[in-house]
C-alpha positions as CSV (number, residue, x, y, z in Angstrom):
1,X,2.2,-13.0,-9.7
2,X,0.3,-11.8,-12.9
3,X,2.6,-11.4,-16.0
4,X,1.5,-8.1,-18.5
5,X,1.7,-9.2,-22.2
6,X,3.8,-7.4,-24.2
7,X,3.9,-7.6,-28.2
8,X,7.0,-8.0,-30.0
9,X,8.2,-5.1,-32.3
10,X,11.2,-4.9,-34.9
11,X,13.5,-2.8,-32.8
12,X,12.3,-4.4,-29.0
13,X,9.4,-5.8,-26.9
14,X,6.9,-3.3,-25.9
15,X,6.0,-2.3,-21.9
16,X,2.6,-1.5,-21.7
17,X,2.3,0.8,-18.7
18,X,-1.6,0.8,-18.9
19,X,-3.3,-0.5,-15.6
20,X,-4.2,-3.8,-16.6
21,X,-7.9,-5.2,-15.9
22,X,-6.7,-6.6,-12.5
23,X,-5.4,-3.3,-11.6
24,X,-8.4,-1.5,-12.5
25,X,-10.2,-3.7,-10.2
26,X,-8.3,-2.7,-7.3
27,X,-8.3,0.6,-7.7
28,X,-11.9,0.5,-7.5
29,X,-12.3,-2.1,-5.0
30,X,-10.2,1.1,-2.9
31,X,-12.5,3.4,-4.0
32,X,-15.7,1.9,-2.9
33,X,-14.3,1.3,0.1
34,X,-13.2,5.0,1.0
35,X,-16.7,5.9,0.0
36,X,-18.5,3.4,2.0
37,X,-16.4,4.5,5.1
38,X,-16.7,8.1,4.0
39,X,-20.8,7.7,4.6
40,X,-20.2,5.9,8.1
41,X,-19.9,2.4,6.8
42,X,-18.5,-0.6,7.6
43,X,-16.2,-2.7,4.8
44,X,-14.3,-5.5,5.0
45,X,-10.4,-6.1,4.7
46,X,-8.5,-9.0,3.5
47,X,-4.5,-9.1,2.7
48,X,-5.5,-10.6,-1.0
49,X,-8.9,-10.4,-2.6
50,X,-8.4,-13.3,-4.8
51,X,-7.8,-15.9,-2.1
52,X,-7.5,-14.0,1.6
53,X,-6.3,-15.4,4.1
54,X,-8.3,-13.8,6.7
55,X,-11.6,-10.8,6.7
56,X,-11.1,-8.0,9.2
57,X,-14.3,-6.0,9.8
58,X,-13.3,-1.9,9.9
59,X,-15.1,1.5,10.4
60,X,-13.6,4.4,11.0
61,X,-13.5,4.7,15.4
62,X,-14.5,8.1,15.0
63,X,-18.0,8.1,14.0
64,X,-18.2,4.1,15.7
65,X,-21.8,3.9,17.1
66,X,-23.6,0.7,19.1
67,X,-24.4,-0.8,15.7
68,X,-21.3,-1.0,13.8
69,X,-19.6,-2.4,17.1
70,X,-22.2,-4.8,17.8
71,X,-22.2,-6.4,14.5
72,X,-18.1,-6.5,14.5
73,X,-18.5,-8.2,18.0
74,X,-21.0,-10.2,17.3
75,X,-18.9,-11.6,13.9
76,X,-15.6,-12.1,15.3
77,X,-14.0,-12.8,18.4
78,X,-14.8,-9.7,20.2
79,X,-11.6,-8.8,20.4
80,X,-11.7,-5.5,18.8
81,X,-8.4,-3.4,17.9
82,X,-8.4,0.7,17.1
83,X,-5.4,1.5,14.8
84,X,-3.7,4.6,15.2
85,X,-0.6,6.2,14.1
86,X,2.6,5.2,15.8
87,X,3.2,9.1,16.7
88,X,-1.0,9.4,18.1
89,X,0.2,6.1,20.5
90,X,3.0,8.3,22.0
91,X,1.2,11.3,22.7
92,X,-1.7,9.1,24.7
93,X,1.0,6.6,26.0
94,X,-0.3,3.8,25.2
95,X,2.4,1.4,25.5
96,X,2.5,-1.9,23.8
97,X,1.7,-4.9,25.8
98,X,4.6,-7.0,27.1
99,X,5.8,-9.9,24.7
100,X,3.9,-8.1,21.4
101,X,6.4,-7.5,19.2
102,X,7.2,-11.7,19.5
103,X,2.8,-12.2,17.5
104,X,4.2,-9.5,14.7
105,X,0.8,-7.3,15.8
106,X,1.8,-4.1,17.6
107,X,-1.0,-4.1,20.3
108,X,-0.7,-1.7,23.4
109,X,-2.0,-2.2,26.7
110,X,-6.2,-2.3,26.3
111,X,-8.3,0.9,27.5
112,X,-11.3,2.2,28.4
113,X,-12.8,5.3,28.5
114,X,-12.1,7.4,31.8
115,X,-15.8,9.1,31.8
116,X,-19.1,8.0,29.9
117,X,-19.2,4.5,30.0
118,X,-20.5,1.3,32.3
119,X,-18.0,-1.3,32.7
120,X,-16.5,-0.9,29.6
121,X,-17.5,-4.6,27.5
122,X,-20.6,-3.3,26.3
123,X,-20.7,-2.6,22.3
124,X,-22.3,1.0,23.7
125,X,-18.9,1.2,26.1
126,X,-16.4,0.5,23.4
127,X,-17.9,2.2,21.2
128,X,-17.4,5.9,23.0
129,X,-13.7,4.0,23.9
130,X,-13.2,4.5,20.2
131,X,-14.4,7.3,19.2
132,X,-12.2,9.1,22.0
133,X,-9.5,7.4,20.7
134,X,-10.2,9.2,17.6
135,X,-11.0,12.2,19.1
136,X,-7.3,15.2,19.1
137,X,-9.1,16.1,21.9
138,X,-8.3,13.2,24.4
139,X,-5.0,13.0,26.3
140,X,-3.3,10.2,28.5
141,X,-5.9,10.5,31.4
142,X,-8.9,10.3,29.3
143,X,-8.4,6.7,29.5
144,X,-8.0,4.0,32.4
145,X,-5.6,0.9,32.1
146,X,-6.4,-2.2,31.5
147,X,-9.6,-2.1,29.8
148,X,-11.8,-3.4,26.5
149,X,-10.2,-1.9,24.1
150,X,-6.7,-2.7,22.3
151,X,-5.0,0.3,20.6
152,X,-2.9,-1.4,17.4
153,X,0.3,1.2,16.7
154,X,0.6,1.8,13.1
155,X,3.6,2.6,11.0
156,X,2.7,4.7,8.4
157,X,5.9,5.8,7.4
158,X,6.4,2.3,5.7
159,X,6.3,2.0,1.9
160,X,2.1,0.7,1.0
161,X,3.6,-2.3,-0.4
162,X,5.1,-3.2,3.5
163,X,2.1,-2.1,5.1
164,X,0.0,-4.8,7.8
165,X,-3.5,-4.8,8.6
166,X,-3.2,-1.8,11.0
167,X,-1.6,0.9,8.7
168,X,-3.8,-0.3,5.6
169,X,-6.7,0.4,8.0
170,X,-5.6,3.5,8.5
171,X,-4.8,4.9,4.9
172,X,-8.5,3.5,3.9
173,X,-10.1,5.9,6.5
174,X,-7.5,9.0,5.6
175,X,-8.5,8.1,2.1
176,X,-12.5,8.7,3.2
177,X,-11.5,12.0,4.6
178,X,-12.1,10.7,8.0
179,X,-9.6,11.5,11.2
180,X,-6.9,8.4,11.6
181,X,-8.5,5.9,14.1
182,X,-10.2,2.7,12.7
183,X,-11.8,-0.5,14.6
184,X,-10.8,-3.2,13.4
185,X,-12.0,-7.5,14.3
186,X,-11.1,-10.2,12.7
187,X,-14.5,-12.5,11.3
188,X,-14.9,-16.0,12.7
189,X,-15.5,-19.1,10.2
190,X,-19.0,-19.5,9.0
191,X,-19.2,-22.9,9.0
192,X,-16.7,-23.5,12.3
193,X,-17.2,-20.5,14.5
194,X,-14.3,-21.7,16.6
195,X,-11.7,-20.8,13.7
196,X,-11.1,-17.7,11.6
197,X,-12.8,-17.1,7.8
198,X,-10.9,-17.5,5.2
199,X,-11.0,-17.7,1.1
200,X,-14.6,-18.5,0.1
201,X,-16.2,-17.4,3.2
202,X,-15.2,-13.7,3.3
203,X,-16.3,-14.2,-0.3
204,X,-19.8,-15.0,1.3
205,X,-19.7,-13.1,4.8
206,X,-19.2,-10.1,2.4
207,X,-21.5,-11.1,-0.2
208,X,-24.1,-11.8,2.4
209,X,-23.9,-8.8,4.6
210,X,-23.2,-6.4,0.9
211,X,-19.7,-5.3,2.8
212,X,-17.3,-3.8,-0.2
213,X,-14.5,-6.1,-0.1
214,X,-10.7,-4.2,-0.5
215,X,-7.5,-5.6,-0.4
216,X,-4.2,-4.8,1.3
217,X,-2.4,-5.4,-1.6
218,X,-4.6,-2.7,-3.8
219,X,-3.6,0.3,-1.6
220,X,-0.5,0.1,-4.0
221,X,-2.0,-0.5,-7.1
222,X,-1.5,3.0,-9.2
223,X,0.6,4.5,-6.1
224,X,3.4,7.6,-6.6
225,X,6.6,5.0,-5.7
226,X,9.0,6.5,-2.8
227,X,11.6,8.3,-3.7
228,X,15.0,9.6,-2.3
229,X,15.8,11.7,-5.1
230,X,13.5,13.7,-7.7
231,X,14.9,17.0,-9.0
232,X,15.0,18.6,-12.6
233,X,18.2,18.6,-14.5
234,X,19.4,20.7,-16.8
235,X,21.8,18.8,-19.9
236,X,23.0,20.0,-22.5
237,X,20.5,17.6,-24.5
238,X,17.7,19.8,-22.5
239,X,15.3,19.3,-19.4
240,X,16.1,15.9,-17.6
241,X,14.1,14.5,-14.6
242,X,16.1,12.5,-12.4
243,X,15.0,10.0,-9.8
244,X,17.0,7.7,-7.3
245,X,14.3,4.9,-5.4
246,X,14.4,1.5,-4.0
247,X,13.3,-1.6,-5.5
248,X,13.2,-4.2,-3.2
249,X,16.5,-4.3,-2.1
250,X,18.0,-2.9,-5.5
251,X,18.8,0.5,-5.6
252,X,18.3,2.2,-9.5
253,X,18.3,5.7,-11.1
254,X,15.9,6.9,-13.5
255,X,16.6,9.5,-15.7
256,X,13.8,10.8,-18.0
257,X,14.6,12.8,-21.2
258,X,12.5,15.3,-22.3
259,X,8.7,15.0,-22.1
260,X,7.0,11.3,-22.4
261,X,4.3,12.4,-21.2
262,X,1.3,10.3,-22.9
263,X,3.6,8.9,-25.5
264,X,3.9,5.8,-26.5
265,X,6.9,3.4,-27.4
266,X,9.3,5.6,-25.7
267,X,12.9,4.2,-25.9
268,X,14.1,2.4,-22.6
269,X,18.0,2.1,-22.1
270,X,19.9,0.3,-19.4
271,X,23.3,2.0,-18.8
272,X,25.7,1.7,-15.7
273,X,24.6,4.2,-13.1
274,X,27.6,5.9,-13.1
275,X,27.2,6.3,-16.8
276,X,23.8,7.6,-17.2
277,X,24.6,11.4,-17.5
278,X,27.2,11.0,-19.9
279,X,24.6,8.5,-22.0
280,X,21.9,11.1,-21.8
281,X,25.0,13.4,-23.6
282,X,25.0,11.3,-26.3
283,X,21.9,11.5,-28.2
284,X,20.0,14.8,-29.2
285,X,16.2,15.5,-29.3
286,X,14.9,12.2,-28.3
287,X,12.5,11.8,-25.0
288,X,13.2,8.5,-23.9
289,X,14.4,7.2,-20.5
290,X,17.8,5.7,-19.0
291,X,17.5,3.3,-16.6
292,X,21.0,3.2,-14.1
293,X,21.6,-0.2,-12.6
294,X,25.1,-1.3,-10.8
295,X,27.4,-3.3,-12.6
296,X,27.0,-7.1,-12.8
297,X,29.1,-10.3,-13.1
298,X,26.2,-11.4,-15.2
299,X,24.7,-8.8,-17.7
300,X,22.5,-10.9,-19.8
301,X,21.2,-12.4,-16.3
302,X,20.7,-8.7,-14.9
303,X,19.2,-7.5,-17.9
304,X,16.4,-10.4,-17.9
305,X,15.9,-9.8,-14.6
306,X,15.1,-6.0,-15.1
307,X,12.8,-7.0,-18.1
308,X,11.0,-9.7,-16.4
309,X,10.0,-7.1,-13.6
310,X,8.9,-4.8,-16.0
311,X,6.4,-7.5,-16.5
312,X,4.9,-8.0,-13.5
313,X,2.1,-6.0,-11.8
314,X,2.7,-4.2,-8.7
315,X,6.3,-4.2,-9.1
316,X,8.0,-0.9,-7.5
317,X,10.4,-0.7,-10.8
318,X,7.2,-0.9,-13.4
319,X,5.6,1.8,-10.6
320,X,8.3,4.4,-10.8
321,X,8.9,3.8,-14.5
322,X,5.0,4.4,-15.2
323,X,5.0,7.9,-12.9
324,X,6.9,9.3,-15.6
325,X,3.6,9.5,-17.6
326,X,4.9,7.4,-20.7
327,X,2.0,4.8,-21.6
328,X,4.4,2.1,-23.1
329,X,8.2,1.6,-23.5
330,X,10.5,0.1,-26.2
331,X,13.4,-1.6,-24.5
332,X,16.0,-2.1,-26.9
333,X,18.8,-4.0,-27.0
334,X,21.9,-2.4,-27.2
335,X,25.3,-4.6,-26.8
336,X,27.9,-2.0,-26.1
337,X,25.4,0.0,-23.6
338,X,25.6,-3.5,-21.6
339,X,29.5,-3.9,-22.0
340,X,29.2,-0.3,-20.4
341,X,28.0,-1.3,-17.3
342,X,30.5,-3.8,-16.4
């Protein structure tokens, strides 16, 4: 977990909602990714870039040639997995293989190609296996059952920060403008080919073979949080924006009033959530935001809470609070808004 400093003030601590040097890192870590897979690359996917726990080998299936499935069978097990989108899984019905859902990894029952292809091992085989998995073209008999190939079913209507090897796959070649279908392997251990890589040596199998290196965890660096409400609202203190989302498990409102856009030190209030209209009633021609949180047993322990999330990259509250546009917020402390929520 990485902390954000924030500098004391005379009325509060200040939020800085600035992507910090971490954050900037993944975004472009994503970037040179997309762009690698946009020119018919190949990169290479871990769940944590810092220390990963594992390297999976991806292209995008639909332009996958001899050469990029060679080297990802030649560097892994062989095993080789195309990711597609739950819904794309359905319309080909390609149904997942008895006893998956117990490994966690959503793999359907392994293909081939119907037409075009030897046996169907070859790197040449699976590679036309993929790209007609990519293709909107194929349909259920364009493929024969079992073969070489193992379809992964994606979930993309997770949130990113939920998202497993197969749906971060995916985003990375939507992201490169590319159709949804990418072959994935996982890479073997450098120096003990008979386990799976892990910290130092996708460091070096990526360094070595000049593979950009991305993260699962920095598809959500920077992303527009879900939410179940977002609609303008007119008070008479002016123009409100008000938002409803889900914070792991907690469930908050966010109203913003007036325009923060760009400015800084903007005033951060926690009121009760059944509270925060009338609150935003109270005070005239100040753009700030109110934060709604149910009431507590504990207030000073919710309230610490709330402000130590603030603090911490990645976190879904500091996301949604930064898509308002403001580049740093004042939280003040204000007794009776607390008594007010309990």
């Amino acid at each position: 977990m990485t902390m954000v400093h924030e500098p004391e003030t005379t009325t509060g601590t200040l939020v800085d909602l600035a992507l910090s040097r971490d954050e900037t890192a993944a975004l472009e870590r994503v970037c040179a990714a997309a762009a690698e897979l946009a020119c018919g690359g190949t990169v290479l996917m871990c769940d944590d870039a810092e220390q990963p726990g594992r390297g999976e080998i991806l292209f995008a299936a639909a332009g996958a040639d001899v050469h990029a499935t060679a080297f990802a069978v030649r560097h892994t097990s062989g095993f080789l997995h195309v990711a597609l989108p739950a819904s794309r899984c359905d319309e080909l019905e390609l149904v997942p293989q008895r006893g998956a859902d117990r490994t966690g990894i959503a793999q359907c029952v392994t293909v081939d190609a119907n037409d075009g292809i030897g046996t169907g091992i070859s790197a040449a085989d699976r590679a036309v296996t993929a790209r007609l998995l990519a293709s909107d073209a194929a349909l259920e008999d364009s493929f024969t059952r079992p073969g070489h190939v193992v379809p992964l079913r994606a979930e993309l209507d997770l949130p990113l920060r939920a998202y497993g090897y197969a749906e971060a796959g995916l985003h990375l070649v939507r992201a490169a403008g590319l159709a949804a279908a990418a072959v994935m392997g996982t890479v073997v251990g450098i120096a003990d080919p008979t386990s799976m890589a892990a910290g130092e040596e996708v460091h070096a199998f990526a360094a070595e073979h000049r593979l950009p290196l991305v993260a699962i965890r920095d598809l959500a660096v920077g992303a527009t949080p879900a939410t179940s409400v977002d609609l303008p609202l007119q008070l008479p203190t002016g123009r409100t924006r008000l938002m409803s989302f889900d914070a792991v498990g907690e469930e908050y409102l966010c109203l913003v009033v007036g325009d923060v856009t760009d400015r800084a030190e903007v005033p951060l209030h926690i009121v009760a959530a059944d509270r925060i209209v009338l609150e935003a009633s109270m005070q005239y021609g100040v753009p700030r935001i109110l934060l709604g949180v149910r009431a507590a047993s504990n207030p000073v322990d919710q309230r610490a809470l709330i402000f130590a999330r603030l603090r911490e990259e990645h976190d879904p509250l500091r996301e949604v609070l930064r898509s308002t546009g403001a580049r740093s917020l004042r939280r003040t402390f204000d007794p009776d808004s607390w008594s007010r929520c309990n």
